[in-house]
C-alpha positions in Angstrom: 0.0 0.0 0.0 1.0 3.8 -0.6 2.2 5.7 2.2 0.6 8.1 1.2 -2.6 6.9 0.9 -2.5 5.0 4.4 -1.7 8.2 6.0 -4.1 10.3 4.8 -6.9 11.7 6.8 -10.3 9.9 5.9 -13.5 11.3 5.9 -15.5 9.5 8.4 -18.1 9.0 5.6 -15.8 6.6 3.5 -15.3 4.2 6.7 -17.1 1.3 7.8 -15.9 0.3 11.4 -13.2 2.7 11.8 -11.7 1.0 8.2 -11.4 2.7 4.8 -13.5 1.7 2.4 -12.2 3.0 -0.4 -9.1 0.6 -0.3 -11.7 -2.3 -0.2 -13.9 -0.9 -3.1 -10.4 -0.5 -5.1 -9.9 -4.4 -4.1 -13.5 -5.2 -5.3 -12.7 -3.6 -8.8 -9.6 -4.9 -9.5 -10.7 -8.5 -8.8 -13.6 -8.4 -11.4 -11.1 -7.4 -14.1 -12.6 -5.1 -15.9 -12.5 -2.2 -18.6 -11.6 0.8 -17.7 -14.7 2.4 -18.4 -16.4 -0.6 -16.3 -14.7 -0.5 -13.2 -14.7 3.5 -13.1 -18.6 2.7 -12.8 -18.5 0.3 -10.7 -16.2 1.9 -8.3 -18.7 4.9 -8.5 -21.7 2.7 -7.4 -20.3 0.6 -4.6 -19.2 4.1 -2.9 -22.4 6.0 -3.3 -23.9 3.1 -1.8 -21.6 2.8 0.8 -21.4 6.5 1.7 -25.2 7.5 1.2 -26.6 7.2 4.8 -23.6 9.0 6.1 -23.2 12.1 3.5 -26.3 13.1 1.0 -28.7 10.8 0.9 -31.4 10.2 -1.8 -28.9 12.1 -3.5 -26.4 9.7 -3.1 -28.5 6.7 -4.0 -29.3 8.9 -7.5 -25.5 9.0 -8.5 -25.0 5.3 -7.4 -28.2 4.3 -9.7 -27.0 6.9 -12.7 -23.6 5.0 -12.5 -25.4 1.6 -12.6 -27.4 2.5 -15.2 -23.8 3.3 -17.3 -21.9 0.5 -16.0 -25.3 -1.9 -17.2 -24.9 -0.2 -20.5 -21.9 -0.6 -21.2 -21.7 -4.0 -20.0 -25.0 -5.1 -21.9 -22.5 -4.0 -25.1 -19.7 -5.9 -24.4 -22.1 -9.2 -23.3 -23.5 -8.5 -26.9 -20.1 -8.7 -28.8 -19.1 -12.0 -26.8 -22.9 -13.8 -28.2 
């Protein structure tokens, strides 16, 4: 890990149990191997989600559903090329 990044300060909305999330969310990405594009979205949903009752809201849930929405499309493409 980046000593940088492990001695940051962390906004109390990205932990879960005193732990970042963010290094978890990263771990979730990179394990489903995906696009670029992909796991940009993905990223983007899993921490709305994880940050919405903590920080904005229905807001929150919005960006993390707008960001589904892309990462479904763009997905539903790819799963089209590989039929």
């Amino acid at each position: 890990m980046n000593s940088i990044i492990k001695n940051r300060n962390i906004p109390e909305h990205y932990k879960i149990n005193g732990q970042d999330t963010i290094n978890t969310i990263v771990s979730i990405v990179k394990n489903n191997k995906l696009k670029t594009e992909e796991g940009l979205y993905l990223f983007n949903v899993l921490k709305y989600l994880i940050i919405f009752n903590n920080k904005d809201g229905m807001k929150d849930l919005v960006k993390s559903r707008d960001y589904l929405d892309r990462l479904m499309e763009v997905y539903g493409k790819e799963d089209k090329k590989n039929v």
